[in-house]
C-alpha positions as CSV (number, residue, x, y, z in Angstrom):
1,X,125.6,77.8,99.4
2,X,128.8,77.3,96.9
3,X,131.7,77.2,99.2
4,X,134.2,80.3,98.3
5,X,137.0,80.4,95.6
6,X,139.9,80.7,98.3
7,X,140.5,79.5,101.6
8,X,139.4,81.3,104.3
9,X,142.1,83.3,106.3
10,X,143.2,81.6,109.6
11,X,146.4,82.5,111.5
12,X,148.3,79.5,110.5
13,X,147.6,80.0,107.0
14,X,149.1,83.4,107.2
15,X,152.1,82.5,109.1
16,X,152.5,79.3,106.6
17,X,152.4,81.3,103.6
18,X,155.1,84.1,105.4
19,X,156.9,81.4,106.3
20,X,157.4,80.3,102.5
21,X,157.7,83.9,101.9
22,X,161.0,84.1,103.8
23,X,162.0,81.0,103.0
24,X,162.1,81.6,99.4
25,X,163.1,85.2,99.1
26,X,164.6,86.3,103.1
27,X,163.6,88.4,106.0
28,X,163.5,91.6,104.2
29,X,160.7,90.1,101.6
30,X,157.8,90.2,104.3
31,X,155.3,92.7,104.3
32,X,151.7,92.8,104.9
33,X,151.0,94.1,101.6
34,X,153.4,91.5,99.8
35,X,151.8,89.4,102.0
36,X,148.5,89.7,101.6
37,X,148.7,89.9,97.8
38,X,150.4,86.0,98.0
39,X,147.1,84.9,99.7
40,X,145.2,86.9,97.4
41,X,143.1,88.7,100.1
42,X,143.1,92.5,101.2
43,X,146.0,94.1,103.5
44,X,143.9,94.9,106.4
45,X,142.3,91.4,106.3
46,X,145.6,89.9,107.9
47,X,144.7,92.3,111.0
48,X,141.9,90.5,111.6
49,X,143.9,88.0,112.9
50,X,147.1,89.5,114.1
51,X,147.8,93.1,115.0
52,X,150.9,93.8,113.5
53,X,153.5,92.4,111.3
54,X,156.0,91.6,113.8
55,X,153.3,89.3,115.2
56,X,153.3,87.2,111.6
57,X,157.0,87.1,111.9
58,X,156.7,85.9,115.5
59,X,154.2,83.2,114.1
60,X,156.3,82.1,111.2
61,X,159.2,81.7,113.3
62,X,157.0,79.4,116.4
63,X,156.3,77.4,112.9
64,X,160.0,75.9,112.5
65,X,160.6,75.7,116.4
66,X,157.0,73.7,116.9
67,X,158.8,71.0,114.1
68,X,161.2,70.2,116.6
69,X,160.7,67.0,118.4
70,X,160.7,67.3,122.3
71,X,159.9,64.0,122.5
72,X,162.8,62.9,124.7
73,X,162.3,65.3,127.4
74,X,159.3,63.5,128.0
75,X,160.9,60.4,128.4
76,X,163.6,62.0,131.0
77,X,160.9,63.1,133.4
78,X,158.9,60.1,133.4
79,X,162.2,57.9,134.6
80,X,161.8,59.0,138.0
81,X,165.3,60.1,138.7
82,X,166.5,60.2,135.0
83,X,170.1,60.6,134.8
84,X,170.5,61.0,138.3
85,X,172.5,57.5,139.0
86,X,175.4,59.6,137.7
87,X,175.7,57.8,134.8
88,X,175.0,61.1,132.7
89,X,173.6,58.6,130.0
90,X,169.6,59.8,129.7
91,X,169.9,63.5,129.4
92,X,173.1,63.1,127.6
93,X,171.1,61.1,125.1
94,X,168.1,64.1,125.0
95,X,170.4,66.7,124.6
96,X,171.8,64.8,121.4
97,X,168.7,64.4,119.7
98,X,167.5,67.4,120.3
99,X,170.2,69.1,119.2
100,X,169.9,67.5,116.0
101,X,166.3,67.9,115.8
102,X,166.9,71.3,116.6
103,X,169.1,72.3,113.8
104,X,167.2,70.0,111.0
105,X,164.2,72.5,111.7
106,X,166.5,75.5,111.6
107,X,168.3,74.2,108.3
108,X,165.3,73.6,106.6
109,X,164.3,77.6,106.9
110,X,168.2,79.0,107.1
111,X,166.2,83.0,106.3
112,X,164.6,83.3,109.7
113,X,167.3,81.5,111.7
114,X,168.9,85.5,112.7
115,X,165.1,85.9,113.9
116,X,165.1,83.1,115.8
117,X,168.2,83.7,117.5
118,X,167.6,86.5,119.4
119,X,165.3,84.3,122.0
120,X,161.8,82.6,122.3
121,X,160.0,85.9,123.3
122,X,156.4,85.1,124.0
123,X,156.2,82.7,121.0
124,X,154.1,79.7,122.5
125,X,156.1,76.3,121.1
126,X,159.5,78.3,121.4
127,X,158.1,78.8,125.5
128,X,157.5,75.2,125.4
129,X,160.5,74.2,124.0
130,X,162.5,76.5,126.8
131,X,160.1,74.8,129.5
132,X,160.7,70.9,128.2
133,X,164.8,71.1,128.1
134,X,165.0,73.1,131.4
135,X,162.5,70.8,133.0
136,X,164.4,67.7,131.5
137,X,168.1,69.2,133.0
138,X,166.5,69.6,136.3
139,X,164.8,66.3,136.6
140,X,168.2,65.1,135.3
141,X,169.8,66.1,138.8
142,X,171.2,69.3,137.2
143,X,170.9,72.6,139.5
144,X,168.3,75.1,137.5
145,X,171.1,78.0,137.5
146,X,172.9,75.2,135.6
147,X,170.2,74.0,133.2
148,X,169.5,77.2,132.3
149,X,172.8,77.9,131.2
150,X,172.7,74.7,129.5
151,X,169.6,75.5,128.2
152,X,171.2,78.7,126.7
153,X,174.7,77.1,125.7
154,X,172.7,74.7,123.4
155,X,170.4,77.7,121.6
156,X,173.6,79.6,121.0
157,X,175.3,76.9,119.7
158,X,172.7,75.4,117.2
159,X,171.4,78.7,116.1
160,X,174.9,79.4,115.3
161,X,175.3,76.3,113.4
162,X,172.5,76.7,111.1
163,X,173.2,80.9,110.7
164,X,175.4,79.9,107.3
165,X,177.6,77.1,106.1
166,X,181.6,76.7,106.7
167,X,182.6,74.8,103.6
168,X,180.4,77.1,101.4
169,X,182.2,80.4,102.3
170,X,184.9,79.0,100.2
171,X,185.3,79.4,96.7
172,X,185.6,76.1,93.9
173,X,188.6,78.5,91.9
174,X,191.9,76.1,93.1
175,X,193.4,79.5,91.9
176,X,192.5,81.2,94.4
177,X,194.5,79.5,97.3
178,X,197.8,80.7,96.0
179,X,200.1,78.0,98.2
180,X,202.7,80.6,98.6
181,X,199.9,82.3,100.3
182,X,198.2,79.6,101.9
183,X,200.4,76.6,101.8
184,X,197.8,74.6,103.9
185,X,194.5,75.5,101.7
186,X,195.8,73.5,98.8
187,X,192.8,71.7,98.8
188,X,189.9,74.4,100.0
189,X,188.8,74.9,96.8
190,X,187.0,71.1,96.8
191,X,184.8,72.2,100.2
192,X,182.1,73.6,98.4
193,X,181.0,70.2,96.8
194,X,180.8,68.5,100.4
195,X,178.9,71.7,101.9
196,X,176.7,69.3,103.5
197,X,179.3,66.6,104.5
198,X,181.8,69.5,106.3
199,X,178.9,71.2,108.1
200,X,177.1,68.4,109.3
201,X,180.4,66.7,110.3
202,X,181.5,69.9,112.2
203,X,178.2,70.3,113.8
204,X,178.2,66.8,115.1
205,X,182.1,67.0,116.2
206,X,180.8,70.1,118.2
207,X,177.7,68.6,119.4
208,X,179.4,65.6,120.9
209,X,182.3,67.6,122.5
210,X,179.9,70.0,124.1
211,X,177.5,67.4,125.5
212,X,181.0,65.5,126.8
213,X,182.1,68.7,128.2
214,X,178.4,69.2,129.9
215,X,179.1,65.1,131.8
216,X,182.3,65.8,133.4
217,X,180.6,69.1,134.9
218,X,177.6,66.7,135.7
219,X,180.1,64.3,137.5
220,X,181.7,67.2,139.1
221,X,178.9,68.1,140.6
222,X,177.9,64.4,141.5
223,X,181.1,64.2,143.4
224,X,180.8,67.5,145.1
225,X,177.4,66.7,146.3
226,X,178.3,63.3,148.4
């Protein structure tokens, strides 16, 4: 039997290609019949494998989160205790890389970081990415009302992160930072040629000063327990 033209339809070769979809043209771009004509296939061929277009979207989005290593939330529950000597230093270290790991995923696909941002719904690898970093807080010694918020804290602050860019709201016109205006901007219009540089800098500045924050509460705690 000659083996067909195209691919067959699967659901992660729909959610790949509305993934690239949104990547390359936004949010607003996906719709089944757009869709569907990318693949080259029939509209109500996609509903054979998902029932509605919001479940696409849901699968595009559980793409970017399932690239985001969890790796070291593994490594905390298998320490027996992990950070619980009071040191802070294990899931101090797994909030760091995830964090980053986090954000690459979301930077890579900036279009359907506002649709990620309004929670992991019933999206499997976003559940499983809720489950690993409150599992890691509490087998870190942290209360679980605590590493939820924690949980939350670091979601709001990474999403936000990756939503747009500082340095590139500014415009390269030198002109335009009049310094009897803006006596202190003299030098804003050089940002957008380090967009990358300012951002990343910033989001590590925060990263680190949150996850400091986070270890004195941890020692708090410590100390407040006996």
């Amino acid at each position: 039997m000659a083996r067909p033209r195209k691919p067959l339809l699967s659901r992660d070769r729909i959610a790949q290609a509305a993934l690239a979809l949104i990547d390359e043209e936004g949010l607003a771009a996906l719709s089944t019949r757009r869709l569907a004509a990318e693949l080259g296939v029939s509209g109500p061929s996609l509903y054979n494998h998902f029932a509605t277009k919001e479940a696409i979207l849901d699968a595009a989005a559980d793409t970017v989160v399932a690239q985001v290593d969890l790796s070291m939330f593994d490594a905390l529950a298998a320490r027996a205790g992990g950070g619980r000597d009071g040191t802070g230093r294990d899931w101090r270290g797994a909030l760091l890389a995830w964090g980053r790991s986090y954000r690459a995923a979301l930077t890579d696909h900036p279009h359907i970081v506002p649709f990620l941002a309004t929670g992991p719904g019933l999206r499997p690898a976003g559940l499983r990415m809720a489950d690993a970093v409150f599992g890691g807080m509490v087998e870190a010694g942290w209360p679980a009302a605590q590493a939820t918020r924690i949980g939350a804290l670091m979601r709001y602050f990474v999403t936000g992160s990756a939503l747009g860019s500082f340095a590139g709201g500014f415009v390269g016109d030198a002109a335009a930072y009049d310094p009897a205006d803006y006596p202190h901007l003299g030098q804003a219009h050089l940002l957008p040629g380090h967009r990358e540089q300012v951002d990343q800098g910033a989001f590590e500045t925060g990263l680190r000063a949150l996850v400091d924050g986070l270890a004195l509460q941890y020692q708090e705690l410590r100390t407040a327990g006996g």
